[in-house]
Every structure is written in structure tokens, then in C-alpha cells.
Predicted model as a PDB file, atoms N, CA, C, CB and O in Angstrom, pLDDT in the B-factor column:
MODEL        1                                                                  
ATOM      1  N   UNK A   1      92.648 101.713  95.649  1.00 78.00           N  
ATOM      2  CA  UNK A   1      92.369 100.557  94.847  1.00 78.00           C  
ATOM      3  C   UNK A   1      91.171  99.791  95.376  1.00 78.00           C  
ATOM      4  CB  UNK A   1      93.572  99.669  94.788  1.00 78.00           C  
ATOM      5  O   UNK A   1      90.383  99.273  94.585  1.00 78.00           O  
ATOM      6  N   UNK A   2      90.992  99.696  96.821  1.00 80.00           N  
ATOM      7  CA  UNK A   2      89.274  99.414  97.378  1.00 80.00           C  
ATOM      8  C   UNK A   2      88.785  99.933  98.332  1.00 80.00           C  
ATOM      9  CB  UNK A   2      88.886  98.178  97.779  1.00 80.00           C  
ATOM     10  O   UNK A   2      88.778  99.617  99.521  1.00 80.00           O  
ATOM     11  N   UNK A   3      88.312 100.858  97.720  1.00 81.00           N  
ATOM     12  CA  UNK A   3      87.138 101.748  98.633  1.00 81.00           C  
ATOM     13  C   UNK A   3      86.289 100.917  99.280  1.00 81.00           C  
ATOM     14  CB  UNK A   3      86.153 102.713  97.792  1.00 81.00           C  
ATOM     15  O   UNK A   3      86.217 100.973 100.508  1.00 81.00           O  
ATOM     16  N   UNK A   4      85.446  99.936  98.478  1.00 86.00           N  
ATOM     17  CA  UNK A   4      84.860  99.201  99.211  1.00 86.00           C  
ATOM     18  C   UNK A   4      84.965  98.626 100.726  1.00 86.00           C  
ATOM     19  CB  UNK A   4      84.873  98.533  98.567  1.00 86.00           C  
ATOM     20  O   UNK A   4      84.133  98.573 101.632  1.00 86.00           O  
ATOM     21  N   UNK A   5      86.643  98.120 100.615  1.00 87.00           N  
ATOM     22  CA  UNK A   5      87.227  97.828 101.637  1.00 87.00           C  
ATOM     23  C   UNK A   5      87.388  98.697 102.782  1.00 87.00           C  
ATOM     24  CB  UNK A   5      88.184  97.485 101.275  1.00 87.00           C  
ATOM     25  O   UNK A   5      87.062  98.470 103.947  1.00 87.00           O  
ATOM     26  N   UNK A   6      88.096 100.020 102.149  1.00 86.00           N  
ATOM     27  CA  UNK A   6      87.860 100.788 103.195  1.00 86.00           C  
ATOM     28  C   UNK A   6      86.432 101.136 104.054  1.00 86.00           C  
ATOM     29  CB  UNK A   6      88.327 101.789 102.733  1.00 86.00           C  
ATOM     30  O   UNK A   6      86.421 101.409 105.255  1.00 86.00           O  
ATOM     31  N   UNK A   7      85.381 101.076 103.291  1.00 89.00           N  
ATOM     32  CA  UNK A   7      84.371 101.815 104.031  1.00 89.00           C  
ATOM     33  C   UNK A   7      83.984 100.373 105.382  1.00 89.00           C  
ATOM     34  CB  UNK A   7      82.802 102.386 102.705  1.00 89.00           C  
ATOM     35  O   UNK A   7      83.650 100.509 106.559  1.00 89.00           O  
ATOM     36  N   UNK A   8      84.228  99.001 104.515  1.00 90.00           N  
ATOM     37  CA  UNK A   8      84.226  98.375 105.607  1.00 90.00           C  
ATOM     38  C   UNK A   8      85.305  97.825 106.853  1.00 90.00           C  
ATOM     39  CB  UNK A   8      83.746  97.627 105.158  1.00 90.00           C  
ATOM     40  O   UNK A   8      85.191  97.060 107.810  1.00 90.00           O  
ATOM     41  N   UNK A   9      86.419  98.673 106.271  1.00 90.00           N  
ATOM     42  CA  UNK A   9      87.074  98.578 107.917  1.00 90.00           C  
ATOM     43  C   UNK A   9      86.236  99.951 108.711  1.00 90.00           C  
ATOM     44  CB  UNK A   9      89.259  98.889 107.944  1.00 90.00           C  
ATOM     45  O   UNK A   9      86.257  99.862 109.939  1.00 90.00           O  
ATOM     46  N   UNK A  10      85.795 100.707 108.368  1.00 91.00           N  
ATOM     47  CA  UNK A  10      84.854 101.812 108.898  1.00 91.00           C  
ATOM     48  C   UNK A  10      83.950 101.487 109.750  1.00 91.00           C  
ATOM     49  CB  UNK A  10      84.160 102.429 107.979  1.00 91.00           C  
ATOM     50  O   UNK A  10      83.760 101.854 110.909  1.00 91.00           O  
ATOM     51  N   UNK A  11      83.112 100.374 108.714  1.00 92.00           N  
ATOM     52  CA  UNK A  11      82.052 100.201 109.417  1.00 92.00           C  
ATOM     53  C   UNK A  11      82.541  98.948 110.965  1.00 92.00           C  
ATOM     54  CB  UNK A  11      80.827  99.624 108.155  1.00 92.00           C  
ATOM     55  O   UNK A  11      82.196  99.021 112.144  1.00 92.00           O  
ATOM     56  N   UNK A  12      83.247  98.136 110.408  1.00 92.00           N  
ATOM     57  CA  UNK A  12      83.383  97.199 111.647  1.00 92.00           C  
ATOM     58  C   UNK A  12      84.330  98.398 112.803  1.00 92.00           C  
ATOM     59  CB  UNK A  12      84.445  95.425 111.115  1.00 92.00           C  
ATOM     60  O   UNK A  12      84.060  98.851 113.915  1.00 92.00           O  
ATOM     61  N   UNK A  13      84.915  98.487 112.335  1.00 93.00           N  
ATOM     62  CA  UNK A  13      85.809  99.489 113.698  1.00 93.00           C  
ATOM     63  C   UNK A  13      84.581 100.598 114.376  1.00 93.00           C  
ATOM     64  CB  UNK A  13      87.465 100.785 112.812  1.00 93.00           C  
ATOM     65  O   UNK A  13      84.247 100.533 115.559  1.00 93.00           O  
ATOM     66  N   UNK A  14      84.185 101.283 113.707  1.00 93.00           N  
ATOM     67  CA  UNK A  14      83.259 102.251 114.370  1.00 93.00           C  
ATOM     68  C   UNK A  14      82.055 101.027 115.211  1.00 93.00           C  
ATOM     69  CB  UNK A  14      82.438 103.474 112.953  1.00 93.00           C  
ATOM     70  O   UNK A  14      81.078 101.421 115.849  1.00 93.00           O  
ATOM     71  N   UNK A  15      82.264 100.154 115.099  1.00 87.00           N  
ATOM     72  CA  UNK A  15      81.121  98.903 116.001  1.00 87.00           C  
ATOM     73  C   UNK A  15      82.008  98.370 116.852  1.00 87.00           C  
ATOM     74  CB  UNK A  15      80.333  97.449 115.053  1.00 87.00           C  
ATOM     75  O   UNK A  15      81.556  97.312 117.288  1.00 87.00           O  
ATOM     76  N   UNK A  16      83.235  98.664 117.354  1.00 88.00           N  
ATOM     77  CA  UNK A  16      84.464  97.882 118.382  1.00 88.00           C  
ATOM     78  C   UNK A  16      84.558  98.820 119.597  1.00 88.00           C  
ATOM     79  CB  UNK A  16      86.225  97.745 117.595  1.00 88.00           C  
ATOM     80  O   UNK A  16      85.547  99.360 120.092  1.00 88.00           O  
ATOM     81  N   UNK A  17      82.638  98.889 120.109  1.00 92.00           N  
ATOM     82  CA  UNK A  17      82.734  99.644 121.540  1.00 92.00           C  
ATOM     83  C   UNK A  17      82.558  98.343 122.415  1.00 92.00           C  
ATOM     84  CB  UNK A  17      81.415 100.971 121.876  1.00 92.00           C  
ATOM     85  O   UNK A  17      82.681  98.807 123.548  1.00 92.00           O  
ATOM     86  N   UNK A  18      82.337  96.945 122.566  1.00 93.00           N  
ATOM     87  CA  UNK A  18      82.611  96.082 123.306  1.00 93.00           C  
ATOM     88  C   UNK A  18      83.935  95.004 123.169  1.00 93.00           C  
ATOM     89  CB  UNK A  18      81.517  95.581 123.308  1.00 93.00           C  
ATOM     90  O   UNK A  18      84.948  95.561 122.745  1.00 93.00           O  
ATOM     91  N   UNK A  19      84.037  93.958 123.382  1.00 94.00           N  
ATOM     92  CA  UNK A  19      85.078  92.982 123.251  1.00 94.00           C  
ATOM     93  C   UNK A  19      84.505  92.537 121.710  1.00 94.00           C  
ATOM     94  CB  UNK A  19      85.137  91.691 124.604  1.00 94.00           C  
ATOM     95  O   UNK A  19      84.966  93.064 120.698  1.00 94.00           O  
ATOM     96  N   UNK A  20      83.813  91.862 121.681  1.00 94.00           N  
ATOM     97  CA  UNK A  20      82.955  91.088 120.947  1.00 94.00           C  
ATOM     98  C   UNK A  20      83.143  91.759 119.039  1.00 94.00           C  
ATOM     99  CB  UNK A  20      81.220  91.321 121.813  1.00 94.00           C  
ATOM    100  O   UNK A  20      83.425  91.159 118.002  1.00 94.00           O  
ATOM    101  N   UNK A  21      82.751  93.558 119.389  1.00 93.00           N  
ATOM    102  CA  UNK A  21      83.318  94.398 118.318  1.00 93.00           C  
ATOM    103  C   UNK A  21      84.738  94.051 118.151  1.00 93.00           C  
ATOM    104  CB  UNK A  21      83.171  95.894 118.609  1.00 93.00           C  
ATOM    105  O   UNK A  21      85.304  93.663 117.129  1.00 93.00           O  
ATOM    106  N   UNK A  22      85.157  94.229 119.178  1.00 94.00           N  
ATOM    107  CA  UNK A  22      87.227  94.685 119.092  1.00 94.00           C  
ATOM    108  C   UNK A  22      87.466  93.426 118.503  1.00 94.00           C  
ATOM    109  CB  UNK A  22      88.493  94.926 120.947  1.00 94.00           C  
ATOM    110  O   UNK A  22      88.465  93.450 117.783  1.00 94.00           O  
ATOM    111  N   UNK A  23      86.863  92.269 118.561  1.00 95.00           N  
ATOM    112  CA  UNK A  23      87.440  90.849 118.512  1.00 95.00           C  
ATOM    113  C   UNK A  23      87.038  90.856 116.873  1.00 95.00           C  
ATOM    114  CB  UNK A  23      86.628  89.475 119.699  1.00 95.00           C  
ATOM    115  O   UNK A  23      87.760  90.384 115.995  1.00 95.00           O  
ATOM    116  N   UNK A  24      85.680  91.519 116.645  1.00 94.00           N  
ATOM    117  CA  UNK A  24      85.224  91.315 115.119  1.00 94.00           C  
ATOM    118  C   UNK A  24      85.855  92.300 114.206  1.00 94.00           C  
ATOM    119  CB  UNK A  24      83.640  91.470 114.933  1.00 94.00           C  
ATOM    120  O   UNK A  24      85.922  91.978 113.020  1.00 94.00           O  
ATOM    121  N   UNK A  25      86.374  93.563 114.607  1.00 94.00           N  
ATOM    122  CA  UNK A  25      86.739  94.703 114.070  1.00 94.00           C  
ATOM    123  C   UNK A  25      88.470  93.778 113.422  1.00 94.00           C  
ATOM    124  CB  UNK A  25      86.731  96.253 115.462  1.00 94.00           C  
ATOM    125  O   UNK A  25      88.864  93.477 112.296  1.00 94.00           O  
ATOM    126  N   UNK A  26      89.086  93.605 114.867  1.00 96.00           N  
ATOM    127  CA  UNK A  26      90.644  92.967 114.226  1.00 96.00           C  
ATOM    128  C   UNK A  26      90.461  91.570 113.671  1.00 96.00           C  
ATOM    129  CB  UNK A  26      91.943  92.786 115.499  1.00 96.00           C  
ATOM    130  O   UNK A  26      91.393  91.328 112.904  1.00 96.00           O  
ATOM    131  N   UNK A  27      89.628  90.579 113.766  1.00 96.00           N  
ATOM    132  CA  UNK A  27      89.810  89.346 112.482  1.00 96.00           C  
ATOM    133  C   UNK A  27      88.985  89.331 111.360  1.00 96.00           C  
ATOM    134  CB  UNK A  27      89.565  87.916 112.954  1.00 96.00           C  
ATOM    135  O   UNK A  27      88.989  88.271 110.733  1.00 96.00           O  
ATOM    136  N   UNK A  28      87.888  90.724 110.714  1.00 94.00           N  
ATOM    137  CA  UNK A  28      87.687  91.700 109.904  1.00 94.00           C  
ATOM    138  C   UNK A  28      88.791  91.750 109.009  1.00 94.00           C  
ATOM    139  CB  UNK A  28      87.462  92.853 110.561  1.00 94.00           C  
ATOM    140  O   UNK A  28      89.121  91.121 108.004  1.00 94.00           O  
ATOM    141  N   UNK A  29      89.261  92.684 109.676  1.00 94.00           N  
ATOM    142  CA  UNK A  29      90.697  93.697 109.283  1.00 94.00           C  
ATOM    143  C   UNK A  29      91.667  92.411 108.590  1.00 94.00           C  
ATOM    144  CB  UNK A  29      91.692  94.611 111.083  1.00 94.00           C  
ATOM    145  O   UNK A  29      91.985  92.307 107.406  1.00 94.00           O  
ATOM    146  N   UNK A  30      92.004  91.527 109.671  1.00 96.00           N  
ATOM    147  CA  UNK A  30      93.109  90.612 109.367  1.00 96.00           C  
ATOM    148  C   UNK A  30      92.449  89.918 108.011  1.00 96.00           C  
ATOM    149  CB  UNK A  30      93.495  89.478 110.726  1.00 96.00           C  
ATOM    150  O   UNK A  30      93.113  89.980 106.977  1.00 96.00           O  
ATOM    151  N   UNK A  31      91.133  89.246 107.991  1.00 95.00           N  
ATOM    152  CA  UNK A  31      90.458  89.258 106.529  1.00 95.00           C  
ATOM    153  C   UNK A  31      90.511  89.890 105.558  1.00 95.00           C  
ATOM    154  CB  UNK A  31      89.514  89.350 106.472  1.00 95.00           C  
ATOM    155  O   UNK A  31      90.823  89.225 104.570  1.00 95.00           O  
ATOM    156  N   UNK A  32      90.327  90.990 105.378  1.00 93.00           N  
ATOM    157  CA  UNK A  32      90.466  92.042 104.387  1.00 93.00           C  
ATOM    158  C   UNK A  32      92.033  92.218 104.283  1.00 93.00           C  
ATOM    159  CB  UNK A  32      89.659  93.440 104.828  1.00 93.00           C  
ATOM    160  O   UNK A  32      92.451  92.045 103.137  1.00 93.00           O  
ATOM    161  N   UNK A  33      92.657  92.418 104.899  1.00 93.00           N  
ATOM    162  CA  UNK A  33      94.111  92.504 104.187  1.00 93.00           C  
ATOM    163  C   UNK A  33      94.846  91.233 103.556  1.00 93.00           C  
ATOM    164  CB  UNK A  33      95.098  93.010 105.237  1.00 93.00           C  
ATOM    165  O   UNK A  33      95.367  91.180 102.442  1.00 93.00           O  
ATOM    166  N   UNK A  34      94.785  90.404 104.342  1.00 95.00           N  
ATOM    167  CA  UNK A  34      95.219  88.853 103.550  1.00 95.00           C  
ATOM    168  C   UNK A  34      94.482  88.488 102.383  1.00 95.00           C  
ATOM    169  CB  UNK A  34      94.978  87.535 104.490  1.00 95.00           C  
ATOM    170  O   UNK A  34      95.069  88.224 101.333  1.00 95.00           O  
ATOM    171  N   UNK A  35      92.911  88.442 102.516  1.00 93.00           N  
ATOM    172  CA  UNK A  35      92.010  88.665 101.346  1.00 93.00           C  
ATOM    173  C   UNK A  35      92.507  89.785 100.484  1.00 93.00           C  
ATOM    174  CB  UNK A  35      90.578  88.977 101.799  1.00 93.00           C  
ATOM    175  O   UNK A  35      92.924  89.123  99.533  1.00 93.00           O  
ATOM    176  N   UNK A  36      92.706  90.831 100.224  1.00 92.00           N  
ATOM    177  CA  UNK A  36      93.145  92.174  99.361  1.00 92.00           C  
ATOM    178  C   UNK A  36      94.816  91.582  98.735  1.00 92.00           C  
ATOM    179  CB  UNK A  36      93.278  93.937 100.668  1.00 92.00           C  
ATOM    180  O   UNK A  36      95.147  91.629  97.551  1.00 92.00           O  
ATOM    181  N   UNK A  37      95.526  91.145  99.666  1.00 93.00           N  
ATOM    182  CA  UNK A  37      97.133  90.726  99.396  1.00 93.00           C  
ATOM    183  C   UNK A  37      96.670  89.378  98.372  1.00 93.00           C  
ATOM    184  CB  UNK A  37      98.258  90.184 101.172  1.00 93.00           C  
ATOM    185  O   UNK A  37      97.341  89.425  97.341  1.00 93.00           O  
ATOM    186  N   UNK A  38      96.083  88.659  98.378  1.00 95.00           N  
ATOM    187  CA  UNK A  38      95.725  87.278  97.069  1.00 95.00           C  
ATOM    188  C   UNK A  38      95.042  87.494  96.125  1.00 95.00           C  
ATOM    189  CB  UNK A  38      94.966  86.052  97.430  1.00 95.00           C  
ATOM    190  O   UNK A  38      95.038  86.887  95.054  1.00 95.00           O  
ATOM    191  N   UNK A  39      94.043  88.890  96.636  1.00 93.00           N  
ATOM    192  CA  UNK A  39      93.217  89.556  94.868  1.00 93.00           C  
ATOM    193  C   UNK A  39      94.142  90.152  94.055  1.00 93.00           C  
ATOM    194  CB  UNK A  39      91.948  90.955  94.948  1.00 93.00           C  
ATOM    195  O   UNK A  39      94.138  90.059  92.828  1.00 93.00           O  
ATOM    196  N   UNK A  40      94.968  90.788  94.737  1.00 93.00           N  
ATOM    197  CA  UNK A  40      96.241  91.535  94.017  1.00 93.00           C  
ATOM    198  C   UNK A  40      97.149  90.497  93.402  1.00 93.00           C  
ATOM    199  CB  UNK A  40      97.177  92.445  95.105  1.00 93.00           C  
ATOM    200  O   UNK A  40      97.429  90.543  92.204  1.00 93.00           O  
ATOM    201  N   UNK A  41      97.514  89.759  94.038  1.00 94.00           N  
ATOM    202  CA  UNK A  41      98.489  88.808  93.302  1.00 94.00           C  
ATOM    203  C   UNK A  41      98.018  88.168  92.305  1.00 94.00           C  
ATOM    204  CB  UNK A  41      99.021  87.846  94.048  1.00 94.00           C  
ATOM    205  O   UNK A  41      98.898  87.910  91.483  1.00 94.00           O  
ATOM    206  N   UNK A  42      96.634  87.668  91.929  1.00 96.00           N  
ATOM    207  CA  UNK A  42      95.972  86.801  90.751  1.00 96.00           C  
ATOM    208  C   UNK A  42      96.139  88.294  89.894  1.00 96.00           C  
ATOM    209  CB  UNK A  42      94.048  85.947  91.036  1.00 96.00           C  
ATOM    210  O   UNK A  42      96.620  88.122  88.774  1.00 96.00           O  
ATOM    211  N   UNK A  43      95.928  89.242  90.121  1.00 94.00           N  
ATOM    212  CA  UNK A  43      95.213  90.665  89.645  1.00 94.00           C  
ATOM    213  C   UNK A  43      96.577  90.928  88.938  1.00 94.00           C  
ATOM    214  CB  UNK A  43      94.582  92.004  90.998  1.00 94.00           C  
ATOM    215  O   UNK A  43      96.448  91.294  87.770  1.00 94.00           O  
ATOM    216  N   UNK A  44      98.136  90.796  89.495  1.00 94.00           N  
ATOM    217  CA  UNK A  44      99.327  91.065  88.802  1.00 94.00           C  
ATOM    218  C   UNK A  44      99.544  89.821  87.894  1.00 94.00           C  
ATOM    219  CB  UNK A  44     100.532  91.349  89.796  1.00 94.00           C  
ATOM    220  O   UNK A  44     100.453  90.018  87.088  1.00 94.00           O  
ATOM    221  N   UNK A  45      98.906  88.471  87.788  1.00 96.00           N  
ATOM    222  CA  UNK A  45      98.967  87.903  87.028  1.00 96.00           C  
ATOM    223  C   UNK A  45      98.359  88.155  86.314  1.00 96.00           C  
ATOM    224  CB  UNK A  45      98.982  87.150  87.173  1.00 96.00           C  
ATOM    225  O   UNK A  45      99.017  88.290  85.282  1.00 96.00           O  
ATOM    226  N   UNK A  46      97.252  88.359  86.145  1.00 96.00           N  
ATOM    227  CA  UNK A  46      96.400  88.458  84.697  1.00 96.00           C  
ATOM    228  C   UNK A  46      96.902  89.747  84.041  1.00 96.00           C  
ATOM    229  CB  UNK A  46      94.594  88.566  84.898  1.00 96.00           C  
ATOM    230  O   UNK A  46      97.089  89.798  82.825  1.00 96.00           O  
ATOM    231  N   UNK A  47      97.065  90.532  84.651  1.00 95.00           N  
ATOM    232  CA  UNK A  47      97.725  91.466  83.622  1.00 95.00           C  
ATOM    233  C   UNK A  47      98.722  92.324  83.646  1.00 95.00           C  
ATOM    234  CB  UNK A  47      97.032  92.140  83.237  1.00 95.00           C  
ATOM    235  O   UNK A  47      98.712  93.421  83.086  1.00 95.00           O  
ATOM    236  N   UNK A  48     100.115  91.606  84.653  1.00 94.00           N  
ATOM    237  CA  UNK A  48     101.134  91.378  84.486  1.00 94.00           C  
ATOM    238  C   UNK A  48     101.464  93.305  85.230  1.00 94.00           C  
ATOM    239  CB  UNK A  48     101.445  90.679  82.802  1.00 94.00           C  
ATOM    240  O   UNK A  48     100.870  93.762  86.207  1.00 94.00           O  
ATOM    241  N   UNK A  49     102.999  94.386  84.040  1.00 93.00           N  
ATOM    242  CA  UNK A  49     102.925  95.271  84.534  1.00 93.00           C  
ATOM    243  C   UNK A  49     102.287  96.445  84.585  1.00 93.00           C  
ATOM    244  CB  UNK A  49     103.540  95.319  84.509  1.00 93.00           C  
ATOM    245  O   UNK A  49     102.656  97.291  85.401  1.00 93.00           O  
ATOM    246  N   UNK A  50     100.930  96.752  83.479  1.00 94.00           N  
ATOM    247  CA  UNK A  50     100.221  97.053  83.458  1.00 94.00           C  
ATOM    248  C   UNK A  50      99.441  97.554  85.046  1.00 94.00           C  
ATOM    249  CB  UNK A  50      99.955  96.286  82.658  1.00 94.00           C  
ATOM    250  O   UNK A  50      98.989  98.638  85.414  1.00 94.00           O  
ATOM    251  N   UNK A  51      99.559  96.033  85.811  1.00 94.00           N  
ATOM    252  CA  UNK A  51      98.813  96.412  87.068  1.00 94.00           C  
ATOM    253  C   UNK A  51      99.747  96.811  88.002  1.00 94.00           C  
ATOM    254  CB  UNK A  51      97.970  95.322  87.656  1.00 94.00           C  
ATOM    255  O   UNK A  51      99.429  97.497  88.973  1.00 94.00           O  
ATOM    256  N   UNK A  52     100.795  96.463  87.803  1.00 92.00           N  
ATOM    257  CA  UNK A  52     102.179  96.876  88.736  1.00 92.00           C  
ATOM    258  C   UNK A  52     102.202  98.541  89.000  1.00 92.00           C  
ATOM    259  CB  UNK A  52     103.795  96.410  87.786  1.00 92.00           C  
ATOM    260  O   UNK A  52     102.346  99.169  90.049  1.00 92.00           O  
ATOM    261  N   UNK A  53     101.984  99.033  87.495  1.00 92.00           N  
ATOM    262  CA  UNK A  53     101.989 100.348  87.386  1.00 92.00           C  
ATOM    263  C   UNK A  53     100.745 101.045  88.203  1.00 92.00           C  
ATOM    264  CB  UNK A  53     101.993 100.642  85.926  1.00 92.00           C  
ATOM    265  O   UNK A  53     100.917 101.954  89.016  1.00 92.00           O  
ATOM    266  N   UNK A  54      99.263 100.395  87.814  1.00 91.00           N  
ATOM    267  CA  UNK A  54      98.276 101.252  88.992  1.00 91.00           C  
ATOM    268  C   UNK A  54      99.032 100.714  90.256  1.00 91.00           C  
ATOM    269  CB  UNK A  54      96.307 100.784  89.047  1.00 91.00           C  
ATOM    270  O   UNK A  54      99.284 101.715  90.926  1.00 91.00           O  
ATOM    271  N   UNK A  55      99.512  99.599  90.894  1.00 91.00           N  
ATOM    272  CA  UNK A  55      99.612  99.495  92.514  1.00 91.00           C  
ATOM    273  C   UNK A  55     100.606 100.867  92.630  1.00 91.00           C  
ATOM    274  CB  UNK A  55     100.434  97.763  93.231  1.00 91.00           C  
ATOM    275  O   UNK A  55     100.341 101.693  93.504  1.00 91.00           O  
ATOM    276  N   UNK A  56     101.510 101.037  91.916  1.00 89.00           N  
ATOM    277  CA  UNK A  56     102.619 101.687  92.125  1.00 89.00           C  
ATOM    278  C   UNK A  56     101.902 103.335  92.546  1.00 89.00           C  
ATOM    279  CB  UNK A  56     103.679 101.523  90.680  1.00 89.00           C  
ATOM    280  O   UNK A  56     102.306 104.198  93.326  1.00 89.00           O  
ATOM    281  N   UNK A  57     100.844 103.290  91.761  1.00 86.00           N  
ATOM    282  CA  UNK A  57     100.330 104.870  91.102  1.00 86.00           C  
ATOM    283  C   UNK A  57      98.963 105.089  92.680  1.00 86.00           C  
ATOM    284  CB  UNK A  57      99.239 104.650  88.681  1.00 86.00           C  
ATOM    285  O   UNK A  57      98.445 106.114  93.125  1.00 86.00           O  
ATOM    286  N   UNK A  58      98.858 104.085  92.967  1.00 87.00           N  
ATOM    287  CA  UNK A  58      97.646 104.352  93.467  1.00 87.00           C  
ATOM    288  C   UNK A  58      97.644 103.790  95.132  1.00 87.00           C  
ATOM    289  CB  UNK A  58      96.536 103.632  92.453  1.00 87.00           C  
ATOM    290  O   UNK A  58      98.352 102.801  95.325  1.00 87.00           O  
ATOM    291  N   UNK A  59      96.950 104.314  96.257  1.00 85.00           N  
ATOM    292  CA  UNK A  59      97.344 103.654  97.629  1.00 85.00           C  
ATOM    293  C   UNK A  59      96.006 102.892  97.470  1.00 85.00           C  
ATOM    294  CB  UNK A  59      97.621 104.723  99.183  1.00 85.00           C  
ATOM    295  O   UNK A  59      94.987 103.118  96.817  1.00 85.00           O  
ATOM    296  N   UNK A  60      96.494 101.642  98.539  1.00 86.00           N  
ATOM    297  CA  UNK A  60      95.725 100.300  98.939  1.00 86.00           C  
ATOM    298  C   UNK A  60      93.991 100.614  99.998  1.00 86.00           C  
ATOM    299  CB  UNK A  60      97.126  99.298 100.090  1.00 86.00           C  
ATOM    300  O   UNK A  60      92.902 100.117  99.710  1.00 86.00           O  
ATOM    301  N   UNK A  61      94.165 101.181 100.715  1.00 83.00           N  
ATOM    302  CA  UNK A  61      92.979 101.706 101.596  1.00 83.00           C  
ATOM    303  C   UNK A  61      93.059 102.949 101.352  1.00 83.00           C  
ATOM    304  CB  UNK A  61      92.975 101.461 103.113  1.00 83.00           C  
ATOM    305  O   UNK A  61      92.330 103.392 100.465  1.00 83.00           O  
ATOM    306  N   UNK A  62      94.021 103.914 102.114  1.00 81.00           N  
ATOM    307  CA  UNK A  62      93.269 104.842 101.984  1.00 81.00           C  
ATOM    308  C   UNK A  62      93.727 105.877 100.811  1.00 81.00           C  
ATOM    309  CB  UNK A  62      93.150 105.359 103.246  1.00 81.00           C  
ATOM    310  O   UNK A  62      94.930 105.916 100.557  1.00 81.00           O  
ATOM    311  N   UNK A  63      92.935 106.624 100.161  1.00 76.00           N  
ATOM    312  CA  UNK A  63      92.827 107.852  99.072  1.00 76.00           C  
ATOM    313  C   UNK A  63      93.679 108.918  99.336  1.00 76.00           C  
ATOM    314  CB  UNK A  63      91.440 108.497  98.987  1.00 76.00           C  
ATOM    315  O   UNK A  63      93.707 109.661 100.317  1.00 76.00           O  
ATOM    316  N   UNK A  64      94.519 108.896  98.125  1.00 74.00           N  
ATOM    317  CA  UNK A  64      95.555 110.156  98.773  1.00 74.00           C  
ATOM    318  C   UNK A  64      95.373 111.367  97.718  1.00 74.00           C  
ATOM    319  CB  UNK A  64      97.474 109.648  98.846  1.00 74.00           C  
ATOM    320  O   UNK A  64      95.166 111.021  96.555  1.00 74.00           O  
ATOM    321  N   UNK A  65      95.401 112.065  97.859  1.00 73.00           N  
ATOM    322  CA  UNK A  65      94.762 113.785  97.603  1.00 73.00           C  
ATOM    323  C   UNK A  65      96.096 114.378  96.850  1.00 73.00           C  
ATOM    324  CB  UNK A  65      94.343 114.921  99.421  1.00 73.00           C  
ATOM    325  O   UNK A  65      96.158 115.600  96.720  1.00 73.00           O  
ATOM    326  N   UNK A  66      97.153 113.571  96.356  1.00 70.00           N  
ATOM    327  CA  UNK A  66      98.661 114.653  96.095  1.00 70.00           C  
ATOM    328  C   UNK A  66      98.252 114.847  94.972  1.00 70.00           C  
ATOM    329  CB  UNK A  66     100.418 114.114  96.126  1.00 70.00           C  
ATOM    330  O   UNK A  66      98.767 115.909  94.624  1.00 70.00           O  
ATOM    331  N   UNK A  67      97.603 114.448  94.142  1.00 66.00           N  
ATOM    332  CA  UNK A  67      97.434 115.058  92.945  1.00 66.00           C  
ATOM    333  C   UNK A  67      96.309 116.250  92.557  1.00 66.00           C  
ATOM    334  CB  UNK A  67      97.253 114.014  92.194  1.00 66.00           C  
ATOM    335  O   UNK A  67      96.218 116.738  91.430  1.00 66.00           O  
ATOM    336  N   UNK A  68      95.545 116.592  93.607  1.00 67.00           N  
ATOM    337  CA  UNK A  68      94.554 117.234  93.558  1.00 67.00           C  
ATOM    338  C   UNK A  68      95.691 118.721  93.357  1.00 67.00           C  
ATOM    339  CB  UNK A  68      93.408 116.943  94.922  1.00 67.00           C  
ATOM    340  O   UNK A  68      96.007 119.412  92.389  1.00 67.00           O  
ATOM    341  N   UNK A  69      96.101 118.725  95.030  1.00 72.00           N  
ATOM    342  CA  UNK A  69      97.293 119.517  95.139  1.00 72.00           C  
ATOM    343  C   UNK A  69      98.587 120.113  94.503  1.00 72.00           C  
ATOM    344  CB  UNK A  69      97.601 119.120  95.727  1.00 72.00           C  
ATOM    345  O   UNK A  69      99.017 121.254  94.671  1.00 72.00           O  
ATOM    346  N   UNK A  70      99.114 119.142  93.756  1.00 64.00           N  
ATOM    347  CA  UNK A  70     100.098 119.073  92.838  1.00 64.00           C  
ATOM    348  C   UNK A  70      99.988 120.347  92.300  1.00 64.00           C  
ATOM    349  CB  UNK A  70     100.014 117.978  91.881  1.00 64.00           C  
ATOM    350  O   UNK A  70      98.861 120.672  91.929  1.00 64.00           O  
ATOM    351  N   UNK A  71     100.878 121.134  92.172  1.00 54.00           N  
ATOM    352  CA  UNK A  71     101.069 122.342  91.218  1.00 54.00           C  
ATOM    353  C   UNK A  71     101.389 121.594  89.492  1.00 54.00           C  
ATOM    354  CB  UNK A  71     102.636 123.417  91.916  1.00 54.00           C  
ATOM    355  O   UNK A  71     101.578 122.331  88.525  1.00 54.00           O  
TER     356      UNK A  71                                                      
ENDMDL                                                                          
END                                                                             
């Protein structure tokens, strides 16, 4: 549901070779998920179960491949 997101926990984590990274990589992260948890909730309001059904259908970060696979 955000790629976007994902590529930037990527980018800050792959930069958490000092303190300074590690410190920016985890209150990043803690941003983006609390941020992602309040887009979703306005996002199930506006259009109710409609969106219930993609959260249900679809993962949050990372891309899952079962349907490629799926017989």
C-alpha cells in the first residue's frame, strides 16, 4: 500500500552506520508508521469498506508475491 514508504525506510536504515544514522533511521521509522497508521484511518473514512477490503487484500510495507505463485 506504500512503496514509497518502503523505499524510504531503505534509504534511512541503509545510512544507520553511525549513532546519529541509528538515532535518524529509528525516529524515521517511528514517523512513518504512526504517520501511515492516521493516513489509513482518514483513508477508511472516506471510503469506508471499500478500503477495508484493499488493507485486508494488500500488505502495509512490504510486497508479497502469493499471488504471482498461486496456482
Amino acid at each position: 500500500r506504500h512503496p514509497l514508504y518502503s523505499g524510504v525506510f531503505l534509504f534511512f536504515w541503509g545510512g544507520a552506520i553511525s549513532e546519529y544514522g541509528l538515532v535518524t533511521a529509528i525516529l524515521a521509522s517511528a514517523y512513518l508508521v504512526v504517520g501511515t497508521l492516521h493516513e489509513e484511518q482518514k483513508l477508511c473514512a472516506m471510503y469506508g469498506d471499500e478500503y477495508h477490503q484493499y488493507i485486508n487484500s494488500v500488505p502495509r510495507f512490504i510486497p508479497s508475491f502469493r499471488r504471482l505463485f498461486a496456482s
